[in-house]
Structure formats: structure tokens, C-alpha cells
C-alpha positions in Angstrom: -12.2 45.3 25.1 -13.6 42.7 22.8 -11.3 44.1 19.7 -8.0 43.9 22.2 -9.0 40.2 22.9 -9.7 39.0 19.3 -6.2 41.1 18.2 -4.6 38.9 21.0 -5.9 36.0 20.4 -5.0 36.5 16.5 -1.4 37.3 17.5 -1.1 34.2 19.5 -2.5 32.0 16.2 0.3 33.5 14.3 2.8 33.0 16.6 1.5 29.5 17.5 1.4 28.8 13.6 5.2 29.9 13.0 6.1 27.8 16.1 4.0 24.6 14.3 6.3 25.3 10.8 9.2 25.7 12.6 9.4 22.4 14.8 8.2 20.7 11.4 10.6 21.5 9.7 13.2 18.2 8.2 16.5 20.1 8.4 16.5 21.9 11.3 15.3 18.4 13.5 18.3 16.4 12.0 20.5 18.9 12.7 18.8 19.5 15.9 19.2 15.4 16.6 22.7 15.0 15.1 21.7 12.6 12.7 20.5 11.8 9.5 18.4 8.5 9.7 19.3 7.0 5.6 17.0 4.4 4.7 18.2 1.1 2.3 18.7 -2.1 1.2 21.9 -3.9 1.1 21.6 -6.0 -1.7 22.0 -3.8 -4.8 25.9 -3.8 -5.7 27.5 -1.4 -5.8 25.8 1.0 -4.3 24.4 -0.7 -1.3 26.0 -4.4 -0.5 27.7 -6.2 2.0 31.2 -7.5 2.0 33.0 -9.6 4.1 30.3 -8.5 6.8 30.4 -5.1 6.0 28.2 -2.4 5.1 29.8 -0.6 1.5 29.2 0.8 -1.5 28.7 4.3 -3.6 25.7 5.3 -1.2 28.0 4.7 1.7 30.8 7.0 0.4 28.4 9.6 -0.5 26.2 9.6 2.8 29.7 9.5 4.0 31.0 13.0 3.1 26.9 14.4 3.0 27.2 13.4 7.0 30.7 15.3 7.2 29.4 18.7 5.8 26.2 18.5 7.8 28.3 17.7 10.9 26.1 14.8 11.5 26.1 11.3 11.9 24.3 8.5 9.5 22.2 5.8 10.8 21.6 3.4 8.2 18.1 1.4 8.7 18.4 -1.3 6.0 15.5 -3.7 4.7 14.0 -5.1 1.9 13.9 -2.8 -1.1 10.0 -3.6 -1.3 9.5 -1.9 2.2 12.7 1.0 1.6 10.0 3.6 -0.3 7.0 3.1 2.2 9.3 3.2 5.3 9.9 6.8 3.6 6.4 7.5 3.5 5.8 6.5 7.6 8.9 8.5 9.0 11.1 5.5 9.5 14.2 7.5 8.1 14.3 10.9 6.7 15.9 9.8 3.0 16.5 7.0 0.8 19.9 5.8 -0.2 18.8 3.2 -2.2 18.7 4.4 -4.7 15.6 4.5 -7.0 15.5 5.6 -11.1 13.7 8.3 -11.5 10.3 8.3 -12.9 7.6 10.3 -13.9 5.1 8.0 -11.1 7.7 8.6 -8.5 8.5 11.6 -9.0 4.4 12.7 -8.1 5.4 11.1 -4.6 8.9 11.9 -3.6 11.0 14.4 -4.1 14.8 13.2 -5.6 18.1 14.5 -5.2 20.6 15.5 -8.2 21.0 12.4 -9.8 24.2 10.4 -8.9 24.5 7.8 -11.8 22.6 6.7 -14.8 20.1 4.1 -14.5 19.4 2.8 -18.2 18.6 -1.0 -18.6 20.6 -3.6 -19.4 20.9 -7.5 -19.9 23.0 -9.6 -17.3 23.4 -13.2 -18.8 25.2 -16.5 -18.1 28.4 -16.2 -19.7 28.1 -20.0 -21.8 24.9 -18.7 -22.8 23.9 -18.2 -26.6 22.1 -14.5 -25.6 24.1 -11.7 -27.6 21.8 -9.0 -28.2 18.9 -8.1 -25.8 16.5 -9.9 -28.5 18.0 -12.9 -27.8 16.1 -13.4 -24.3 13.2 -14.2 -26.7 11.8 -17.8 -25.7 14.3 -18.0 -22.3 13.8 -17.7 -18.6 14.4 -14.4 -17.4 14.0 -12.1 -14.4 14.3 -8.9 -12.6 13.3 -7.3 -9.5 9.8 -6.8 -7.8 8.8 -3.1 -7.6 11.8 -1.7 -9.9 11.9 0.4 -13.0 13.7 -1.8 -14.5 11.3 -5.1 -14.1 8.7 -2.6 -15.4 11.4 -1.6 -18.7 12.1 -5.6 -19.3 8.1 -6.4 -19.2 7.5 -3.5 -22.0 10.6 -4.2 -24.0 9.6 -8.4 -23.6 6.2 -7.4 -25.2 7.7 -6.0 -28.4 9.6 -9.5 -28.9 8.0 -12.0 -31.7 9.0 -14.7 -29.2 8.2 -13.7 -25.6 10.5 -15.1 -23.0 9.4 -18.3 -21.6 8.9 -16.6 -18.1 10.0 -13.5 -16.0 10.2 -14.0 -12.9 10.3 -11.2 -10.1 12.7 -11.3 -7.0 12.7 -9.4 -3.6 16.4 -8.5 -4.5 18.8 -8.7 -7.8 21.1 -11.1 -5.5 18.5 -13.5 -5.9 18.0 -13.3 -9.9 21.9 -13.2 -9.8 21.9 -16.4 -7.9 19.2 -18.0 -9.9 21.4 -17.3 -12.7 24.5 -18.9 -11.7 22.4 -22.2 -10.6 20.9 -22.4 -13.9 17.4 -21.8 -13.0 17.3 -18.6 -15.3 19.2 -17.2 -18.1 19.5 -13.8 -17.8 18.6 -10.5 -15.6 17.5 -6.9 -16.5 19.0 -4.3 -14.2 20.7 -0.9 -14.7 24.1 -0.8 -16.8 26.0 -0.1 -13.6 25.0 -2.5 -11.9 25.4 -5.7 -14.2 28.9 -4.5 -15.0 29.9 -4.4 -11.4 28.7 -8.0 -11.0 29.9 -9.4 -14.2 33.6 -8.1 -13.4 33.2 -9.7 -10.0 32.9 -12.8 -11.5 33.3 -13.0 -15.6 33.4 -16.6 -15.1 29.8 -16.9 -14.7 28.2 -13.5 -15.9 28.6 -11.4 -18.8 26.9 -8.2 -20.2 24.9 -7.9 -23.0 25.3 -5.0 -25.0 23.5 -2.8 -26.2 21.7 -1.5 -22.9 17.7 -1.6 -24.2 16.1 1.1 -21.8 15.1 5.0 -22.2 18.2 6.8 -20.8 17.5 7.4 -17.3 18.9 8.3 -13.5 19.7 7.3 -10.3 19.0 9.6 -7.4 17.9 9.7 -3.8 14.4 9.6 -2.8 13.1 11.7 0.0 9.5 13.2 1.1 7.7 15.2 -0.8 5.9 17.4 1.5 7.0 21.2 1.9 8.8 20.3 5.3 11.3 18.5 4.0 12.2 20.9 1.2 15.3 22.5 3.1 16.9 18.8 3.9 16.6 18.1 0.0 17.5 21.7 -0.8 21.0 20.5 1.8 21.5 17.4 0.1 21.3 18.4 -3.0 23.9 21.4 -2.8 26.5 18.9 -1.4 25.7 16.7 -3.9 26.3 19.5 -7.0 29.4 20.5 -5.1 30.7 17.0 -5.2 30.3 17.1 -8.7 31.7 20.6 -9.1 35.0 19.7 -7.2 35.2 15.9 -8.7 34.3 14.1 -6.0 31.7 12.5 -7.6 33.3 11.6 -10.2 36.1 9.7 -8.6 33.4 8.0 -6.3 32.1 6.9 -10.1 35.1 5.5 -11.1 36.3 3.7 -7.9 32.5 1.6 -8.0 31.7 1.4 -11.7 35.3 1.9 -13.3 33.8 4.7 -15.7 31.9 8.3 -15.0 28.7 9.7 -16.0 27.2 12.8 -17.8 24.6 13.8 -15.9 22.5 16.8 -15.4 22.0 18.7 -12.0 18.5 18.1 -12.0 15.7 15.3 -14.1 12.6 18.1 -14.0 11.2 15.4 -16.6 12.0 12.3 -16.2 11.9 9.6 -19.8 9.7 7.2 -18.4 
């Protein structure tokens, strides 16, 4: 009698155990909801920015078609890009639009998508202003963003410089360092290629691109959790994402937001920096 009861009781652990795994897992509750919950900020042009009140961009356009072969709908939860990675980590939304360049630190936390641009760094400097060459920030006022790869890139390529720049300062968001620039407080910005060349073509008059881009070679992609639950919503992200390159999609969504495409591999197993 005592054996029957224990085999019982063992069958119900399992049973109770599969139940657990299954209601855990990330793919089958958004599909179960009928949305996937994208978290961003809107303040990184041009993947993420508003215009003329609007929400737009690359990650729009993406998430876009990703919501259309899910047969779900996005809701966009946007905030400051300093709280977009830990709102990941404490379930506010279920992926990151952002997005974030891939590194070898956050790639030990989240798990990424196929990467969807490059990310290497650049220099984006008053146009009347005598900086050339990225050397030329050397003894000027300079700044990037709080929390980014590519404040961490300027810091390590500033401390190779005879002449460190005067000051770096850090922003909650690029619009700021872009603003900044255009009031005269600072002379130049470090942020990825694609981004500077969207805002200097916005507005040549004020900006220009410095040339050439400084930073290891590196990728955009979309942040999501780590944790073996949320392996089948990547695993779905991702294949739309390598079918959006297979068919072209991507690349026309490349050329409508940065006027140029990328080479880009499917996957960054090891990330440059």
C-alpha cells in the first residue's frame, strides 16, 4: 500500500513539475496574452525617436512585422535607457527594443537576438569645428551616454590620447549630448556610426561626422532574458529576424533609416568587446 502511495505521489510531482515548465514558459504566455510587451527608450534616432508626436523608427518597423508573424500585438513601454535593461530584469516587458551593442558583460546576462545593425563607434562633431580625425577631440569637451558601450569605447580610446579631452561628460540620452552640442556647451559626441549619420543628415548645418569610426567592429541586437524560459520567445524572434534578412526585408528597413545596409552575421557567439 505504502509503495502504491509513494508511486502516486511521485507521478503527481512529475506531472505538477511539467505543469510548473509549462505555464513558465515566455512564448507560449505572449501568445497566450496576445501581446508582446517591447521595452525602450525614445530617444536614440533612428531606431527609437519621436516625430512630430509620434512613436518611429527601425525598432518600430521591425517589431512591426515580428508582431504580424506572431499574430500579436506590441505594447511599447518606453523610459529612460538607464532603467530599459533592469526593467528586463523585473518582468516589466518581455524584450528590449532598444537596442543595446553586444558585449561580452551583457551577453553573461541577456540573451540577444540576430543582430540588426552594426554598432562601431564614431565621432559626432559641430560642423564649424576644427575636429577632423577622432584624435582631434584631444584637449575639447566631449560626451556620450551614461550606461552605453559606446561612453565605455570613448573613455578607453580618450586614455590612449597624449592630450585627454578637457571633460566627458555623461547624459541620460544622446538627445541631450546632441543638444549640448548645438548650444555650444560641448564639442563633439561618441555614438555608433548609424546613429551620428542619421543626425548629421537631419541637420548638416550644425553636425558633421568624423571619419574614421574609432571602435572595435561591433552589433546592434535585442536584448531579452536569459533564463531557460524565455529561450523559445528568442528562439521566435530570432527566426523572423534571419527570415527578414533572407527575403530582404531587413535590408530595405537598413536603407530607408540609415541610407546604407550592413554585413552582418546571423549570430555574435563572441562578441569584440
Amino acid at each position: 500500500m505504502r509503495k502504491h502511495f509513494l508511486a502516486a505521489l511521485a507521478g503527481a510531482a512529475v506531472t505538477l513539475g511539467s505543469t510548473v515548465v509549462a505555464q513558465a514558459d515566455a512564448l507560449d504566455d505572449v501568445m497566450e496574452a496576445g501581446v508582446l510587451r517591447v521595452g525602450t527608450e525614445t530617444a536614440f534616432a533612428p531606431f527609437d525617436f519621436i516625430d512630430a508626436g509620434t512613436h518611429t523608427g527601425l525598432n518600430t518597423d521591425v517589431f512591426a512585422a515580428i508582431g504580424e508573424e506572431m499574430g500579436v500585438e506590441i505594447e511599447w513601454i518606453t523610459l529612460d535607457w538607464t532603467g530599459v535593461l533592469p526593467g528586463l530584469e523585473a518582468g516589466r516587458f518581455d524584450v528590449v527594443a532598444g537596442p543595446a551593442t553586444i558585449t561580452k558583460e551583457r551577453a553573461e546576462r541577456y540573451r540577444f537576438s540576430s543582430p540588426i545593425a552594426e554598432a562601431t563607434v564614431a565621432i559626432l562633431a559641430c560642423a564649424d569645428c576644427d575636429i577632423e580625425a577622432p584624435e582631434d577631440i584631444a584637449g575639447k569637451p566631449i560626451g556620450s551616454a551614461t550606461g552605453t558601450a559606446q561612453l565605455k569605447q570613448l573613455q578607453e580610446f580618450a586614455s590612449t590620447l597624449d592630450t585627454p579631452p578637457t571633460e566627458i561628460n555623461e547624459y541620460v540620452s544622446f538627445n541631450e549630448s546632441y543638444a549640448d552640442i548645438a548650444a555650444g556647451r560641448i564639442e563633439a559626441v561618441a555614438n555608433s556610426l548609424p546613429n551620428i549619420a542619421f543626425v548629421a543628415q537631419q541637420r548638416p548645418e550644425v553636425f558633421k561626422v568624423v571619419t574614421p569610426a574609432f571602435g572595435t567592429p561591433t552589433y546592434f541586437g535585442y536584448p531579452g532574458r536569459i533564463e531557460p524560459e524565455f529561450a523559445t520567445l528568442m528562439d521566435k524572434i530570432d527566426e523572423i529576424l534571419l527570415a527578414m534578412k533572407e527575403d530582404g526585408r531587413m535590408a530595405e528597413l537598413q536603407e530607408k533609416w540609415f541610407g546604407t545596409t550592413f554585413d552582418m552575421p546571423d549570430y555574435v557567439t563572441e562578441p569584440n568587446i
